[in-house]
KOLLUMVEX-930168 format. One record per residue (C-alpha): residue number from 1; x, y, z. Coordinates in nm, 3 decimals, padded with zeros to 5 digits, always signed. Each point is the difference from the previous one (the first is absolute). Example, Ala and Ser with C-alpha at 12.3 -4.5 7.8 and 13.67 -1.06 7.14 Angstrom:
    n        X        Y        Z
    1  +01.230  -00.450  +00.780
    2  +00.137  +00.344  -00.066
***
This chain:
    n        X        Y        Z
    1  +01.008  -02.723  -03.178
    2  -00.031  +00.385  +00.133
    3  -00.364  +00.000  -00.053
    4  -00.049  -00.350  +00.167
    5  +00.230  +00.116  +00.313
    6  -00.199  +00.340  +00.071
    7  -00.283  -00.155  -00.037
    8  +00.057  -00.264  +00.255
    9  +00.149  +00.283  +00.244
   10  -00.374  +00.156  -00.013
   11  -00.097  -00.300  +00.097
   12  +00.215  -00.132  +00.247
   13  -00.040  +00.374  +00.142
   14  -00.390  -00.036  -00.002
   15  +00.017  -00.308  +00.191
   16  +00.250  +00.144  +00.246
   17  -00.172  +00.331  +00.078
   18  -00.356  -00.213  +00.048
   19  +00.198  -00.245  +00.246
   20  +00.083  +00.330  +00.200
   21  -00.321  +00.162  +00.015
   22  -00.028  +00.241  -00.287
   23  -00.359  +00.064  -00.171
   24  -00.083  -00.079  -00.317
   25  +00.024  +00.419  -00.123
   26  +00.373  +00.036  +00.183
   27  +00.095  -00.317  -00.171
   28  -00.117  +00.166  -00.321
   29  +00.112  +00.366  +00.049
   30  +00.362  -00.179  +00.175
   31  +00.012  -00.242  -00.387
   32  +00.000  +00.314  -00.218
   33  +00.264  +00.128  +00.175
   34  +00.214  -00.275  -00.009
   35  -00.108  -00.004  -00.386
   36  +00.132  +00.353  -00.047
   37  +00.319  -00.116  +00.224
   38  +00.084  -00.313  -00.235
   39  -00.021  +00.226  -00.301
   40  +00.257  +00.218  +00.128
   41  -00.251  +00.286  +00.100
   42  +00.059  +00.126  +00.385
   43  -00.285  -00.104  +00.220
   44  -00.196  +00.269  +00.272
   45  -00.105  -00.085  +00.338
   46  -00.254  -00.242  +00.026
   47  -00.182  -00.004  +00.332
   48  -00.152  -00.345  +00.110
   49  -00.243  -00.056  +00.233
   50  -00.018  -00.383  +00.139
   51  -00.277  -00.186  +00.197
   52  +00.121  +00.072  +00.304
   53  -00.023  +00.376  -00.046
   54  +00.404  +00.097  +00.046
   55  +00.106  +00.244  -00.322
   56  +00.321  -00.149  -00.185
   57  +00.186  +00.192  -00.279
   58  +00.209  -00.142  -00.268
   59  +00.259  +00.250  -00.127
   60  +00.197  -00.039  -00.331
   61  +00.311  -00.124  +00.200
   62  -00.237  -00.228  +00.122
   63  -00.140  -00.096  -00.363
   64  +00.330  -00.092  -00.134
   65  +00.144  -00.185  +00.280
   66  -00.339  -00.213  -00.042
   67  +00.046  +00.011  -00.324
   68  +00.309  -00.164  -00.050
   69  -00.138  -00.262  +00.213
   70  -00.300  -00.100  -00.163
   71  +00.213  -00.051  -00.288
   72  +00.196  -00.262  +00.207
   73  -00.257  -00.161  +00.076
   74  -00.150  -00.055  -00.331
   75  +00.344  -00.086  -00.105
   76  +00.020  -00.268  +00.249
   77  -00.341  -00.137  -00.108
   78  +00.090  -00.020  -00.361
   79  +00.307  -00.202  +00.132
   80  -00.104  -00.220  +00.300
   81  -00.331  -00.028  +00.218
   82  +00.234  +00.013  +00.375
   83  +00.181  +00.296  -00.173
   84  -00.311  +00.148  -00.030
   85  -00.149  -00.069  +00.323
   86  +00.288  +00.177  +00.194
   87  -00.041  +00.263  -00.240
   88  -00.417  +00.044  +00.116
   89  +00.122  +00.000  +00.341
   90  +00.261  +00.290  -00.090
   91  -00.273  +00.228  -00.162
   92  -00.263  -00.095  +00.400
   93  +00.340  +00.151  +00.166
   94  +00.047  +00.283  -00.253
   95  -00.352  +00.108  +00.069
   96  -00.034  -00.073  +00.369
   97  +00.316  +00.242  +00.031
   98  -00.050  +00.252  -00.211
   99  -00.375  +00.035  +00.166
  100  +00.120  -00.024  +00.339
  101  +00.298  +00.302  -00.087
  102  -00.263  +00.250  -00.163
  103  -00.283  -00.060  +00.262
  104  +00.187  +00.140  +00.275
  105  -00.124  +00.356  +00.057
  106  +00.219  +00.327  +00.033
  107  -00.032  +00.201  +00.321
  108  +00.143  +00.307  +00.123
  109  +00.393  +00.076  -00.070
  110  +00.105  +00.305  +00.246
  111  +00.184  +00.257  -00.166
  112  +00.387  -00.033  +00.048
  113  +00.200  -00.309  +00.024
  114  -00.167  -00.271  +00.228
  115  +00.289  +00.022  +00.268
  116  -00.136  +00.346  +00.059
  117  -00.350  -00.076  +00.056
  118  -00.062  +00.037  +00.367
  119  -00.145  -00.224  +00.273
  120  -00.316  +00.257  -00.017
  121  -00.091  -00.008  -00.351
  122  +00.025  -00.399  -00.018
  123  -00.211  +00.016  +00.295
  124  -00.286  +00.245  -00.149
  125  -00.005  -00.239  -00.305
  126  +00.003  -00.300  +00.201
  127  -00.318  +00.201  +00.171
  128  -00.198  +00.071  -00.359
  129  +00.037  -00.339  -00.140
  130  -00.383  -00.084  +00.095
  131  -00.053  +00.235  -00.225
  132  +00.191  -00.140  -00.325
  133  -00.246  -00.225  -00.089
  134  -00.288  +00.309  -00.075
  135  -00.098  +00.206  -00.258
  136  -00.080  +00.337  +00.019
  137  -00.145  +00.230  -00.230
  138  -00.178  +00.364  +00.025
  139  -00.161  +00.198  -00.336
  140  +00.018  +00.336  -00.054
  141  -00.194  +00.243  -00.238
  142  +00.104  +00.353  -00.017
  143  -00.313  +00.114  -00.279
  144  +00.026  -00.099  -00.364
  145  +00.376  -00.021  -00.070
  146  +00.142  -00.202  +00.261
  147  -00.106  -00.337  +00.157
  148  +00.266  -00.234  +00.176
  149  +00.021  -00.324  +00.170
  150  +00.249  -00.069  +00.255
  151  +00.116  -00.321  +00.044
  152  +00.189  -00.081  +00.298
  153  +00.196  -00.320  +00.200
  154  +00.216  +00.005  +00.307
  155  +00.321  -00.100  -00.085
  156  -00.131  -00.187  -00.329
  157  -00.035  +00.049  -00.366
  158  -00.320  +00.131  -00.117
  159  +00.037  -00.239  -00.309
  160  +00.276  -00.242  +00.032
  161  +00.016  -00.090  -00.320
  162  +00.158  +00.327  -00.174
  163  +00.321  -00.017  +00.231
  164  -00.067  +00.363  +00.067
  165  +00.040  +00.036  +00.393
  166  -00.321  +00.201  +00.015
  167  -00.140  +00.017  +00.354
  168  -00.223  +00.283  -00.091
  169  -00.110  +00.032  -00.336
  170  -00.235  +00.293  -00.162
  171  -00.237  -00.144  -00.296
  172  -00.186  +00.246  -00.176
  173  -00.374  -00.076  -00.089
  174  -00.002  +00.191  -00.358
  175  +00.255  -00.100  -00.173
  176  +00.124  -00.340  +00.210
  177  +00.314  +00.170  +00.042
  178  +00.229  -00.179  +00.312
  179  +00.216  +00.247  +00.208
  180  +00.246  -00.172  +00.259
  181  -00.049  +00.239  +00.316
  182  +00.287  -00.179  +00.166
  183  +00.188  -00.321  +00.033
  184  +00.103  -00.247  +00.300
  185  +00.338  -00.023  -00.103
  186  +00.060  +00.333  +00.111
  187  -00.200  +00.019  +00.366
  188  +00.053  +00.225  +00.263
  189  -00.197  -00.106  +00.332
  190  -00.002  +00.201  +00.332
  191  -00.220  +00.041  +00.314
  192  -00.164  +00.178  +00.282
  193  -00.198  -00.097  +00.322
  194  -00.314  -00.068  -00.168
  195  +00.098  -00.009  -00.431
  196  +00.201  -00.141  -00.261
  197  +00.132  +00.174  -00.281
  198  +00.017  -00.219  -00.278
  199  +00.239  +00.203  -00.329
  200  +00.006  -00.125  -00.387
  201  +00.260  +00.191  -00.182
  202  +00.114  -00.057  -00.373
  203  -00.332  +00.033  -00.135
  204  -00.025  +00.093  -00.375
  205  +00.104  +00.372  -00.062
  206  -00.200  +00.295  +00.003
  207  -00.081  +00.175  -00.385
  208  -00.039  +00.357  +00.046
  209  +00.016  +00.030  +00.438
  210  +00.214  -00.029  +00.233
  211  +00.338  +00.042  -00.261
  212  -00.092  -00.359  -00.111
  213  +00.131  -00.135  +00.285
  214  -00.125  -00.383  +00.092
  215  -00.316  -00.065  +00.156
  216  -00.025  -00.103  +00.412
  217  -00.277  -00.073  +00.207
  218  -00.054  +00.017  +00.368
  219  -00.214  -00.257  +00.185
  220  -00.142  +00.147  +00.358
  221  -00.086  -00.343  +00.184
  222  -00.185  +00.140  +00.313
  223  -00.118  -00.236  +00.285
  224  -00.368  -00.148  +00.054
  225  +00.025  -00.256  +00.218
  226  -00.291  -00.306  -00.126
  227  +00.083  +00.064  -00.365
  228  +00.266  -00.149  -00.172
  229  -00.021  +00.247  -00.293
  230  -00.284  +00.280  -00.101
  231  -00.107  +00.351  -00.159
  232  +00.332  -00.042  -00.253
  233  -00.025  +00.372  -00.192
  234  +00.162  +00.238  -00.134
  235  +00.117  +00.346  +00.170
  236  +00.153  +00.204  -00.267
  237  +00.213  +00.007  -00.270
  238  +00.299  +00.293  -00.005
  239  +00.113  +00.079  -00.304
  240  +00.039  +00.374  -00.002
  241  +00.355  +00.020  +00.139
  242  +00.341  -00.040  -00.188
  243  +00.118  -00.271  +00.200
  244  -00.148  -00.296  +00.238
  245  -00.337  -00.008  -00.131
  246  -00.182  -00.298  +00.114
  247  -00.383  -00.179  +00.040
  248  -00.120  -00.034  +00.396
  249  -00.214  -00.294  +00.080
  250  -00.149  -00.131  +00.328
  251  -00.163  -00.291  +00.149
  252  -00.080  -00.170  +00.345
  253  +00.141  -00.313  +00.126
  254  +00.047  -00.139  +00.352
  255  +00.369  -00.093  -00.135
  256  +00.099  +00.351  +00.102
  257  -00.148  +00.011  +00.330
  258  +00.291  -00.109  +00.271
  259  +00.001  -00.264  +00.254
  260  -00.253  -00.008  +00.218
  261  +00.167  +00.062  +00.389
  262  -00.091  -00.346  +00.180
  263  +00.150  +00.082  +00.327
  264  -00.160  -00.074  +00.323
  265  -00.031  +00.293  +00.253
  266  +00.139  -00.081  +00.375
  267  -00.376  -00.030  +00.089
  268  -00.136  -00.278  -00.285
  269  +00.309  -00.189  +00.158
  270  -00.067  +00.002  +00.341
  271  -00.383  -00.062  -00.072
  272  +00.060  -00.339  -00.240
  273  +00.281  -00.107  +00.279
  274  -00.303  +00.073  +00.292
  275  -00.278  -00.226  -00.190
  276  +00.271  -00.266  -00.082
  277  +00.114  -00.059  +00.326
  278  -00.369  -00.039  +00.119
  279  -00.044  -00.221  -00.289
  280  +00.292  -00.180  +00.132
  281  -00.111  +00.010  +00.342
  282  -00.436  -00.150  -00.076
  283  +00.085  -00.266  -00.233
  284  +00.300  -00.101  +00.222
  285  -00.179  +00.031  +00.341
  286  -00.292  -00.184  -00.139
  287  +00.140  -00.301  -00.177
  288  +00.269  -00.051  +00.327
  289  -00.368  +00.023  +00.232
  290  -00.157  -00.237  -00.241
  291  +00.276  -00.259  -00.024
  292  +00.201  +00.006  +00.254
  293  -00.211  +00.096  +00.305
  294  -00.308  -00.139  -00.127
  295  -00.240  +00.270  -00.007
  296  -00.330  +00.001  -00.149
  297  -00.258  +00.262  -00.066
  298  +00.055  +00.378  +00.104
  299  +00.324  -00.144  +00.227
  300  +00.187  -00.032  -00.326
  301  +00.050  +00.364  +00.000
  302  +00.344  +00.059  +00.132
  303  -00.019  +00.213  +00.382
  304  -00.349  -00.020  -00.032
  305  -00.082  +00.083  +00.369
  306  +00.248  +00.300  -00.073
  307  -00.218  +00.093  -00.267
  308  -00.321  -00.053  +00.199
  309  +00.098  +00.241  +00.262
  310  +00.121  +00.272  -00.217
  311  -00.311  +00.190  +00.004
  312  +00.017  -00.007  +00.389
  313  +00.339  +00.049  -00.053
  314  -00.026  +00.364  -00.207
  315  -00.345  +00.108  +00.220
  316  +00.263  -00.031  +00.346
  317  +00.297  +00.173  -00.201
  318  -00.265  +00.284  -00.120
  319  -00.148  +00.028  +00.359
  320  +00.328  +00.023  +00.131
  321  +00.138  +00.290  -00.229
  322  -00.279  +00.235  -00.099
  323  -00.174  +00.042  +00.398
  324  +00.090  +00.279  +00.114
  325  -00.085  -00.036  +00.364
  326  +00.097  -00.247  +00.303
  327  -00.172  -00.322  -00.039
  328  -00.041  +00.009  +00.322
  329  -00.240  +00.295  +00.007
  330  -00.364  +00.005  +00.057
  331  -00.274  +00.010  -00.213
  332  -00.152  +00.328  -00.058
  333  -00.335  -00.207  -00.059
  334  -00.129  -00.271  +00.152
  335  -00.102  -00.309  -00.175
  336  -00.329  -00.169  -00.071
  337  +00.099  -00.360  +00.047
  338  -00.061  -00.242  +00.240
  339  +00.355  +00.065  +00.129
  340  -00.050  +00.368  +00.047
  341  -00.316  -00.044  +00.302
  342  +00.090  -00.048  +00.331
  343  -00.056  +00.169  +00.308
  344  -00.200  +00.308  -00.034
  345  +00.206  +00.286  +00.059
  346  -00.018  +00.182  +00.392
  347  -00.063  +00.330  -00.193
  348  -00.345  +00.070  +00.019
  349  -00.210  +00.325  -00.154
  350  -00.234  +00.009  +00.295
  351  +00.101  +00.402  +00.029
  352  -00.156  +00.055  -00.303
  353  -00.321  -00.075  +00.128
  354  -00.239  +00.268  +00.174
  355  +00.003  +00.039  +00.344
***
């Protein structure tokens, strides 16, 4: 009866898992550890990735509490079929929580107790969550003997499914060796007028350096306005002193940059009021002309004679400011017009002539 009731858990659990959207190798790989669990044996991690491209994990907490319900289940079906149709529905429920609980993501945990996390650092990580959802990484070779990739998230795990906390993680190339640079759940944030530092402490301890203190590293967000995030590299790395040793990265991102000042001067103000009111004042004048006077053509132009006349208007105003003379003064020339001849002047240049 043991062998018949694990073996109908497998199955019951193959059915489930394909119901949820579990490939065929997770089914597989997510059966031998529920093997291993029903022999006694403790069951590791197993990371599943369904069709719709979230990450679950099923830990061995997880295991037994399904566990004990798959056996229900094939309990109930030994006994009755709507015993064992409630029981099918209890295993769709078991998975669709226990997905749903590990999918969630960590983020960042300030260091201290979250009543003393200030208005300012919830802000600033308010400010870099555009930036969770990217991955960063940078390589570095220094010659023959050492050759590291850093692997870095914003307020993420690098690899959610070891549990770690490791927002920047060092992976070296030789020997496949991971190195946790720092972790989220212990996060220091600050800022300037144009930067964001972003601190991981808690990192994995130092061998030989630094008195084997833990590992931190220091994120220098500077602002580029038009990128959301660029040129991610690494600084230094300080490991010669006793104490607070620590790895110095940069990158760009317009997340840093401040806001913008959209104030309008006292000018731009005046100016949009000025065009508005003439706005106002054509359409107005022209629809009242057209509709209610009953104007057609040019007419519907409101004060068009005023218009008209303005060039006459300005040519009398500039005539009448810049002269500098009476108006009523004579000419110091005389004309050639038709107005100009009259009577030919008494003045004659008869004395001019020989005698």
């Amino acid at each position: 009866m043991e062998k018949v009731i694990n073996h109908k858990v497998q199955g019951i659990l193959t059915v489930a898992l394909a119901y949820t959207g579990y490939t065929d190798a997770v089914i597989g790989r997510i059966r031998a550890a529920l093997r291993s669990s029903l022999r006694g044996r403790s069951s590791e991690m197993v990371t599943a990735q369904g069709n719709f491209g979230k990450e679950r994990h099923i830990g061995p907490v997880n295991y037994l509490w399904l566990h004990k319900i798959f056996r229900f289940s094939v309990t109930c079906e030994l006994m009755s079929p709507p015993c064992h149709t409630s029981a099918l529905l209890l295993v769709f429920m078991a998975l669709a929580v226990a997905g749903a609980e590990q999918s969630e993501e960590r983020s960042c945990d300030v260091i201290g107790d979250e009543s003393s996390e200030s208005q300012m650092e919830r802000a600033l990580l308010k400010k870099l969550e555009p930036l969770s959802h990217m991955r960063f990484n940078v390589t570095v070779e220094k010659g023959k003997t050492e050759n590291y990739v850093y692997n870095f998230r914003v307020c993420r795990e690098v690899n959610s499914s070891l549990h770690d906390f490791g927002g920047l993680v060092q992976i070296d190339k030789q020997n496949g060796k991971t190195t946790v640079i720092g972790r989220i759940n212990e996060t220091q944030v600050f800022n300037g007028s144009d930067w964001i530092m972003l601190i991981y402490k808690g990192g994995d301890s130092y061998g030989r350096h630094c008195s084997g203190e833990k590992r931190r590293a220091v994120i220098m967000i500077s602002c580029k306005r038009g990128v959301t995030a660029s040129s991610f590299s690494i600084i230094s790395e300080e490991r010669e002193k006793e104490q607070e040793c620590f790895y110095l990265f940069e990158m760009d991102s317009s997340v840093a940059c401040p806001a913008e000042d959209s104030h309008l001067s006292v000018g731009s103000i005046l100016l949009i009021t000025f065009v508005s009111l003439i706005a106002v004042y054509i359409i107005g004048g022209f629809l009242y002309q057209r509709l209610v006077v009953g104007a057609k053509g040019m007419e519907q132009i409101p004060h068009f004679a005023f218009w008209q006349d303005l060039g006459n208007l300005v040519a009398d105003g500039c005539d009448f400011v810049c002269r500098s003379k009476p108006r009523n003064a004579p000419a110091a020339y005389r004309g050639v017009g038709d107005d100009q001849l009259g009577e030919e002047s008494e003045e004659r240049d008869d004395h001019l002539l020989p005698m």
